[in-house]
N, C-alpha and C positions, 0 to 999 in steps of 0.2 A: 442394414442396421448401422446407425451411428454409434461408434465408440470415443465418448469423448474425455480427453483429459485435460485435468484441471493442475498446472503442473506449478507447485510455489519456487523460484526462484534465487528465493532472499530478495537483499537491499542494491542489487546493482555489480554486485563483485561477484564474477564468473566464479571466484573459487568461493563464493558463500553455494554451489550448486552438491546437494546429496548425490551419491551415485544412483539412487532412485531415480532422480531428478532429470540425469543423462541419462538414463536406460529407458526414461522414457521416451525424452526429445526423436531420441532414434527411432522409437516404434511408432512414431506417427507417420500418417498419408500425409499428413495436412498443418501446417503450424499457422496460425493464423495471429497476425501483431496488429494493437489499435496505432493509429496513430493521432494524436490529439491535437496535432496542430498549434500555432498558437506560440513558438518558441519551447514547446516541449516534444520537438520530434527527435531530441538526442536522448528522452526515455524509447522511444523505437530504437532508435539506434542503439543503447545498452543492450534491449532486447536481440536484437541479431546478432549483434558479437558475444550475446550468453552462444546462441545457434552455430557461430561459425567457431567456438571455440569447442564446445561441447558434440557436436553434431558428427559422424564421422562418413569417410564418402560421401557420395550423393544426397543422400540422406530425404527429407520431407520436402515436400515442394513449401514455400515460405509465401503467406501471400500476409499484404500489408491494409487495412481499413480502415476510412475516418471515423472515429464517432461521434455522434450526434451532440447535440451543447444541451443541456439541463435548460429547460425555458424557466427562468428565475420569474417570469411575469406569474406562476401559477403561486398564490399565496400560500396553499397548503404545504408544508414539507414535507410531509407522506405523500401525498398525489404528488409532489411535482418528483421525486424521487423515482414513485412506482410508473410514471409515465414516462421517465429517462430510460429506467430498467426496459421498457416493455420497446423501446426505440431501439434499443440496443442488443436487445432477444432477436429483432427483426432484420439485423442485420449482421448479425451470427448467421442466422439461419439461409440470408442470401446467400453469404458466401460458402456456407458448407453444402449446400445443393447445388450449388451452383459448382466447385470444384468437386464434391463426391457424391458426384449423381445417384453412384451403386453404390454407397455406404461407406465404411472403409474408419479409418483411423481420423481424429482431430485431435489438437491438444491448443489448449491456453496457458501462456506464458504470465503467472500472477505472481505481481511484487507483491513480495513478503510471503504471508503465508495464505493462501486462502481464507482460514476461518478468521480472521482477525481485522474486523474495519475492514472488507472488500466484500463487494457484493456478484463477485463472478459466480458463486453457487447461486445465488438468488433469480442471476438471469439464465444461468443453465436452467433451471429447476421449470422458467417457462418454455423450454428447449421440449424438457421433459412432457410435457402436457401437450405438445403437439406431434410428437416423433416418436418412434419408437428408437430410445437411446440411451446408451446405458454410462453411467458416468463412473469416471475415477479423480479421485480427490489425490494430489500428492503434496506432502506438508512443504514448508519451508522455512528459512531462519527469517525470523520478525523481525523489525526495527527497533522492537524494543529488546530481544537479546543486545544487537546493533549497536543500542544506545547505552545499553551496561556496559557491556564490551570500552568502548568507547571511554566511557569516565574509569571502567573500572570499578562498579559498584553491585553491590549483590543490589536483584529488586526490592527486597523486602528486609525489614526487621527482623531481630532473632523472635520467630512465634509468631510473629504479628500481620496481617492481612496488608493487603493491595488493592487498587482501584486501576482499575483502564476506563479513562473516559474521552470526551472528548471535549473540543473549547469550547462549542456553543453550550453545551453542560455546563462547563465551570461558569460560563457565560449567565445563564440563563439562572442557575440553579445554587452555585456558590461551592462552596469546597463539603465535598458529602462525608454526612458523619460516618460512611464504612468504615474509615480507612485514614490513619496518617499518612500514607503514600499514595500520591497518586502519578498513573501515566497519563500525561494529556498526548489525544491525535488529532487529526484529523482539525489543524488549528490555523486557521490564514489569520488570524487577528492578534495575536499574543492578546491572550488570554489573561495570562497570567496578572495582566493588569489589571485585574476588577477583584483581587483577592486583595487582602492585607498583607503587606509583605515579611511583617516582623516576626521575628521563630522560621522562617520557610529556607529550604536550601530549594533552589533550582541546578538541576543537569539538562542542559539542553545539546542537541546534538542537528545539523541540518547535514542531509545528502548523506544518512548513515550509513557507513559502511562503504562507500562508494570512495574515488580514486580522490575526490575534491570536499571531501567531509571535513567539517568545521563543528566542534565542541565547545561550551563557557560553561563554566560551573560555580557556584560561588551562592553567599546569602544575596536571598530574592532582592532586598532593598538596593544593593550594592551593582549587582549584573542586569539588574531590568531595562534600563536604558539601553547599555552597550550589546544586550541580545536585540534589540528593535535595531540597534543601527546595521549591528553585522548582517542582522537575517535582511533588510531592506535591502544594502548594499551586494550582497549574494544574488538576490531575487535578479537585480537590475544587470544584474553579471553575466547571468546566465539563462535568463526571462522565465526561470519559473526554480519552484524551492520547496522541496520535503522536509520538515522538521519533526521533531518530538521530543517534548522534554517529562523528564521527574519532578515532581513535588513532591518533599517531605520538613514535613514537620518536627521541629530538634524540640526535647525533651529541655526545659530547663532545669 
């Protein structure tokens, strides 16, 4: 039998790690890192230095995997999503048969927290439908705690509701009437340029939490420029860039 964990990390800073979080590292056979290649093989490396800092003695054997690239040619976004997922189910499964033949411990190293914008439960769950394996979820600090932290702002209004979405949402769909706040993720375009910017504060935060974290906050009309230039100039810096920002709407 596979026992597999699903271990949240937080945003890159070994000390964003729960003691949950290290008591599990340890009880694993098996710690298994993606690496994406592509100028983003110093998220691998984060990832092992959570391991080498967290880990004690000998500890798990560490193996390292490519993943597979999203084929952008498929127009559907559900199929081309569910056809990533199901490439990347398949190469879980290589390697954990392949290193635990007889069973034994696995764990996955997930930025942030699992339930939130990551689909590591989605590709375990087809783990589940082929194997007999039993899974463990462990939380961890989000990017959006990250990003309060960071400005220093509570998420939300006294009383008032919140939004998590994402850019091609604000993209596609426009600013939702849930909610005067909103969190944008999961955003390679700034977004934020297809809203109106008058009444809006932005808090934007890249590489949250992390040793090279960069913050602007200010009204949207005012910062919206100079977040495209930093976030461009970061990207080019470092070949690749997590962000996330706040939107909220001030009351006049």
């Amino acid at each position: 039998m596979i026992e597999l964990s699903l271990i949240g990390i937080g945003t890159g800073n070994p000390q964003h790690m729960t003691l949950q979080a290290i008591d599990a590292l340890n009880a694993q056979d098996l710690i298994l890192i993606p690496n994406k290649g592509g100028g983003k093989d110093d998220l691998a490396g984060l990832r092992r230095e959570i391991c080498h800092q967290a880990i004690k003695g000998n500890g798990p054997r560490i193996v390292e995997f490519s993943l597979p690239v999203r084929d952008e040619t498929i127009r559907d976004y559900r199929k081309r999503v569910d056809d990533w997922h199901d490439a990347i189910a398949e190469i879980w499964w290589q390697n954990i048969s392949t290193h635990l033949p007889d069973g034994g411990k696995a764990g996955f190293l997930v930025w942030g927290d699992p339930s939130l914008y990551d689909s590591t439960m989605r590709i375990a769950d087809r783990l589940q439908q082929r194997a007999d394996l039993k899974l463990t979820v462990i939380p961890g600090i989000t990017s959006i705690q990250a990003l309060t932290a960071a400005h220093a702002i509570p998420l939300n209004e006294i009383g008032a509701p919140f939004t998590i979405t994402t850019g091609r949402q604000l993209r596609e769909k426009g600013w939702p009437d849930s909610a005067d706040t909103l969190v944008i993720m999961l955003d390679g375009q700034c977004s934020f340029q297809s809203i109106a910017p008058q009444g809006v504060e932005i808090y934007w935060t890249a590489y949250a939490g992390m040793e090279n974290q960069i913050s602007l906050s200010g009204p949207l009309s005012e910062m919206r420029d100079e977040i495209i230039r930093t976030r461009a100039t970061a990207r080019a810096e470092h070949g690749w860039i997590m962000d996330i920002y706040l939107l909220r709407r001030r009351m006049v």
